[in-house]
N, C-alpha and C positions, 0 to 999 in steps of 0.2 A: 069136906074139911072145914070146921072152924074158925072164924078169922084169927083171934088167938096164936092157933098152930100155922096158922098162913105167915104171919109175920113172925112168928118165931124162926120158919124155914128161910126168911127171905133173910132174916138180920144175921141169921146164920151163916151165908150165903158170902156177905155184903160182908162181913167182918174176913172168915176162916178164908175165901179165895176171890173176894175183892182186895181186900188189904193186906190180908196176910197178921192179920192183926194177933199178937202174943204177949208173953212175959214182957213188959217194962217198955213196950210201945203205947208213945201216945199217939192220941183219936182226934181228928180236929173234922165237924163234921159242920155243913152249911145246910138250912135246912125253913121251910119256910112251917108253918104254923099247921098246914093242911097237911104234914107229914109225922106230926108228934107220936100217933099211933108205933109207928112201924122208926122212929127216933129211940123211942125210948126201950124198947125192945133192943137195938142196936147198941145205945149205952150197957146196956145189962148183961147182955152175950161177950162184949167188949171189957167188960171189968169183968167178966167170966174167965174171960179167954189169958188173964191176966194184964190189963193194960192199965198203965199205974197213970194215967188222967187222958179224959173225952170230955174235950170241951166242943160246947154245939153254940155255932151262932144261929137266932132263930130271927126270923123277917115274916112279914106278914103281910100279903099281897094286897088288904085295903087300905092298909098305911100305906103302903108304895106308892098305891095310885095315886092317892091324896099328898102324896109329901112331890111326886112330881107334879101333880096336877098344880101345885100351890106354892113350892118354890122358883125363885126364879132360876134363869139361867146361869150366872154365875153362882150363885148358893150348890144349883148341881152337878157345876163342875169344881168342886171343892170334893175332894177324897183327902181326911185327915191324918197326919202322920200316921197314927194312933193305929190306924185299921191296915196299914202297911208292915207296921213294927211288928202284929201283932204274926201279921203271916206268914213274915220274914223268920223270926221267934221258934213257931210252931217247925219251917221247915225246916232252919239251921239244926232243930231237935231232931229230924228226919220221922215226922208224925207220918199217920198217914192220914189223907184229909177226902173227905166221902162227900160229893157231893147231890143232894137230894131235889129231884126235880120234880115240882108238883104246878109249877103257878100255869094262870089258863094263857094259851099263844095269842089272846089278845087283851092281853091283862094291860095292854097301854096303846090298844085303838084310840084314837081323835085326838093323842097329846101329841103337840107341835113338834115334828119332826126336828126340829133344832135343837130344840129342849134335850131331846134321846140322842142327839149327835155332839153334844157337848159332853152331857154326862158319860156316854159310853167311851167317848175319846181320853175323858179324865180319869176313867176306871183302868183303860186298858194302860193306859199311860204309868199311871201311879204302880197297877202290879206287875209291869215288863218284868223286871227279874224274876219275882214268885213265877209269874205263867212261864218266865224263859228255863228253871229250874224243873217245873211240870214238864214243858215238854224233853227235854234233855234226861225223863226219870231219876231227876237227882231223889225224891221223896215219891212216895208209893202214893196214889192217887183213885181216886175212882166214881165215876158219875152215872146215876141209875137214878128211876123216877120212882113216884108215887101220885097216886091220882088228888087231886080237888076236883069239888064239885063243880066250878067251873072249867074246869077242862074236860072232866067224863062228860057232863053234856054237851059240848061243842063235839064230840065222840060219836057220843048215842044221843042226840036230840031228840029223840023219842022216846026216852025212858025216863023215868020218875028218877031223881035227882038220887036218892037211896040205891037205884036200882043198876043206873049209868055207873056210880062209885064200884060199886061192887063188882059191874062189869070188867069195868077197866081194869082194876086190881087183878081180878084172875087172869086176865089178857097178859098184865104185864107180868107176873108169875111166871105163866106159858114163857113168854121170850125169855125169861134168866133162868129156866129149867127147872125153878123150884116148885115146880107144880109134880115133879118127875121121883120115883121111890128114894131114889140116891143122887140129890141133886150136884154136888161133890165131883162125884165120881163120872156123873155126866158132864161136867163142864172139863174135865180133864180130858173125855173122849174128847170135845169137841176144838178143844187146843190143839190135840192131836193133829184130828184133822186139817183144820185151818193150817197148820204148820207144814203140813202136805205139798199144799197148795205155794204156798211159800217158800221149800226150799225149791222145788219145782223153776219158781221165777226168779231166783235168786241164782239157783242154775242157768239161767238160761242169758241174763244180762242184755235184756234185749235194748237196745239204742231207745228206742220210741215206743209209743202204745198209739195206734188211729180208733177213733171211734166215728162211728156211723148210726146213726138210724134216724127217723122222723126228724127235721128239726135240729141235725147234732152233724157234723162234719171236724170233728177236733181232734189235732195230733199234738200228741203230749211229749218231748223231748226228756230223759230220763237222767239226770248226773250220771258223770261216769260211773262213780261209786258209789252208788244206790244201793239202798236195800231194802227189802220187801218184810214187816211185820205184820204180825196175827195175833191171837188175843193175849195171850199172855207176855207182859212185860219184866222186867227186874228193874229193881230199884240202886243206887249210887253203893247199897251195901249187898246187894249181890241176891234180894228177898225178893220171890216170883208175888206179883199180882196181876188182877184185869184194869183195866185204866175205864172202860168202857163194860156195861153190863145191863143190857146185852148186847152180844158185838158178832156178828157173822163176816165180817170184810178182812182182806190183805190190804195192805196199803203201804204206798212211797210217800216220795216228795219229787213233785217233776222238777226239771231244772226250770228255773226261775224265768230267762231270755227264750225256751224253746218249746214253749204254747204258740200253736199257730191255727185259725180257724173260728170257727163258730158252734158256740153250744146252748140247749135250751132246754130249762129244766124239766121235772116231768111228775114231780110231786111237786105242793107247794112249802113256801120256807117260811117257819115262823120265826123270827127274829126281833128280840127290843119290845116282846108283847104288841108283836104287827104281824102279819100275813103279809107275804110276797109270792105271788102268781103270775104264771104265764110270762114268763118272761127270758130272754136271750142275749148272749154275750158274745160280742164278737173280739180276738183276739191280736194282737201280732206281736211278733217277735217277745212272747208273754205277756204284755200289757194287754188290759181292759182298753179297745179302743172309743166300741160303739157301743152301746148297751140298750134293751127298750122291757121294759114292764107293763102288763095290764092291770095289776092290784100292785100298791104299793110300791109305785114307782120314786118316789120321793127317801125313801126307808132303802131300798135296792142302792141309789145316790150316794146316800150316806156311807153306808160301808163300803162302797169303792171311795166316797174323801174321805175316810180315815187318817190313813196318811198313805206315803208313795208306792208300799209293801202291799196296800190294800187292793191293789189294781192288779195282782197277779198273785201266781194260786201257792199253796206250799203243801197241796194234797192230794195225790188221786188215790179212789179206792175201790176195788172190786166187790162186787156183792152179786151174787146169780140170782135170776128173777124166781126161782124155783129154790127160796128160802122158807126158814119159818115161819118172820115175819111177814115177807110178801105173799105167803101161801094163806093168811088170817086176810087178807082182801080189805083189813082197816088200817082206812089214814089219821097217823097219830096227829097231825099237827104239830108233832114233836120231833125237832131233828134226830136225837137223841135212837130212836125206835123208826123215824121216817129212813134214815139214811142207811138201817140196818135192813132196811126189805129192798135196797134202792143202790147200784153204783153210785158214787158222787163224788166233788172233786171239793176243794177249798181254799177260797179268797182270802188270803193273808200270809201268817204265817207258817213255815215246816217245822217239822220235830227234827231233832237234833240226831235221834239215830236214823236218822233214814238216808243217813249215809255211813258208810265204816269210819266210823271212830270218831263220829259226831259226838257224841256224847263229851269230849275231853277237849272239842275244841269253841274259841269265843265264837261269838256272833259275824265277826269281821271272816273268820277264815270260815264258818258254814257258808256266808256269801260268796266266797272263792270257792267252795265247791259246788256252787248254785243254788241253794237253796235258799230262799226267799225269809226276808223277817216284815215283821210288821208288829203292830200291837193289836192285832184285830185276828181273829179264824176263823170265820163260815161256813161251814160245810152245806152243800145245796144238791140235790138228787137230779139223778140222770139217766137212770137205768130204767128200761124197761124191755117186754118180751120181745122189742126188735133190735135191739142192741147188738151189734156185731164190736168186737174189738178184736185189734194185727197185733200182734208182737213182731215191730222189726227189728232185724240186727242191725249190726252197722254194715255190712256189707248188702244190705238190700234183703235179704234171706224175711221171706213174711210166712209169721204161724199164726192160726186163729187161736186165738185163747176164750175169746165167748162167742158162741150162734145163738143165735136169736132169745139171748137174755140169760143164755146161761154156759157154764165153764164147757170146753169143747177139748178139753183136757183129764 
């Protein structure tokens, strides 16, 4: 196939059952410079599809470097009204807003960790409502990559720069289906599925999840009113899209006070254009107590001092080790695509539905139902082929739900 027709399918893909994108919806897509290719392709299927304005903000990973590398730290903790209004603007329109991940996971090795912990605190800060509207699906959402040359080589470090690009690209194809005769119609099977799985756990309401294996002794306490989603979300007007693409997980929101244990990851986390490896958290009564790193121990720090939300999780997710992604044997570097071969859990803040009737309520009564806020989400991987996890009831009653890395259901 063509790259051409390769990006035709994908911006196909990205618009018709990422966003759901039609008549007289706007586009609001974020996107760095290494993605124009398969951008501009998206605009075009987008004003195809009828969408009466796709506005792209575009960023450029050697300016970044250089604009962190060279401002200071208050100059980076300045987020302008301007880039708030503008977000605020797009979602009150109910756009739907695409976000395009291409920069390389150490697009910001050796810059002063304070530097990245100012800035990111001022970012998360400044768009609390926009992200708290995202997760709550008030606006239709959706984040999917595309390669740079420096990320396909930190990939395939052995292929010629041309070669790695291109690699990756079909790789990441394979994971959104669009490599498939009817990629549409494939991603519908595969909601199907996923939703299987989901009403399943949703049945079943179990008290807690224990996980075990190498390294990993953590029980996860569940709100009472929990509830278990899969790929397909709706939006505040009732419009089906993917939030995530590609996406193989269910996933909740544990109760915020009832993590108890110790967990250690099992892919590594690229975070803030840094690597974070080898590294374990020990928990109580949900708080981050203890924590130790062997790469990027300083960058791990940070996002637990975000703020007080950041010390405890507001995500756990299932993924069977006998996925699509984990069955390709390559490590993205990219949460995005790492977390989809991979269980994993998440440092900050929960979504709003992942309890009944979250969606309709503030922030103060999601914390009366346990769910965790923060201005910060991490997601960090855990899963692997020894992975056992219980579903207990409340009455004690223990069911496996994963043997040795994958669903036992």
């Amino acid at each position: 196939m063509e790259l051409n027709q390769k990006l035709q399918n994908y911006a196909e893909l990205l618009v018709d059952v990422g966003l759901n994108i039609n008549e007289g919806k706007r586009m609001f897509i974020n996107a760095t410079t290494d993605a124009l290719p398969l951008v501009r392709k998206v605009v075009e299927v987008a004003y195809d599809r009828g969408a009466s304005e796709v506005k792209v903000n575009l960023s450029d990973d050697k300016i970044q470097r250089m604009n962190v590398e060279n401002r200071s730290e208050d100059e980076l903790a300045t987020v302008h009204d301007w880039i708030v209004e503008e977000r605020m603007h797009y979602s009150n329109e109910k756009a739907g807003f695409l976000s395009l991940i291409s920069s390389s996971p150490e697009l910001l090795k050796g810059i002063d960790p304070m530097k990245l912990r100012k800035m990111q605190i001022a970012n998360g800060t400044a768009l609390k409502e926009f992200s708290a509207r995202s997760q709550s699906d008030y606006h239709s959402w959706c984040v999917a990559g595309y390669p740079s040359p420096e990320w396909a080589k930190l990939v395939y470090p052995d292929l010629e720069e041309e070669k790695a690009v291109e690699k990756l690209l079909d790789l990441i194809l394979y994971t959104v289906r669009a490599d498939q005769d009817n990629p549409v119609e494939a991603w519908l099977q595969h909601d199907k599925n996923l939703h299987e799985k989901v009403d399943y756990l949703n049945g079943k309401k179990f008290h807690a999840l224990r996980f075990v294996s190498p390294g990993t002794d953590l029980t996860i306490e569940l709100p009472e009113k929990h509830l278990w989603a899969g790929a397909s979300s709706k939006d505040s007007d009732g419009r089906d899209f993917m939030a995530n693409m590609p996406t193989e997980e269910v996933f909740t929101a544990p109760k915020k006070t009832g993590v108890n244990g110790y967990v250690s990851n099992t892919l590594p986390l690229s975070h803030g254009g840094n690597i974070i490896d080898d590294f374990k958290l020990t928990f109580e009564d949900g708080k981050v107590v203890d924590f130790e790193a062997g790469v990027g121990y300083e960058i791990l720090e940070n996002i637990l001092e975000t703020d007080e939300g950041a010390r405890f999780l507001g995500e756990v997710a299932l993924v069977p080790d006998d996925s699509p992604i984990s069955n390709t044997g390559t490590l993205f570097y990219n949460t995005l695509y790492d977390e989809n071969a991979s269980c994993h859990i998440a440092l900050g803040s929960g979504y709003a539905f992942s309890v009944d009737g979250g969606k309709e309520m503030s922030r103060e009564e999601l914390e009366k139902e346990g769910i965790n806020d923060s201005i910060t989400h991490v997601d960090f991987m855990i899963g692997s082929a020894d992975l056992d996890i219980t579903g207990i009831e409340k009455d004690g009653t223990e069911t496996a739900i994963f043997t040795k890395g994958d669903w036992a259901f």
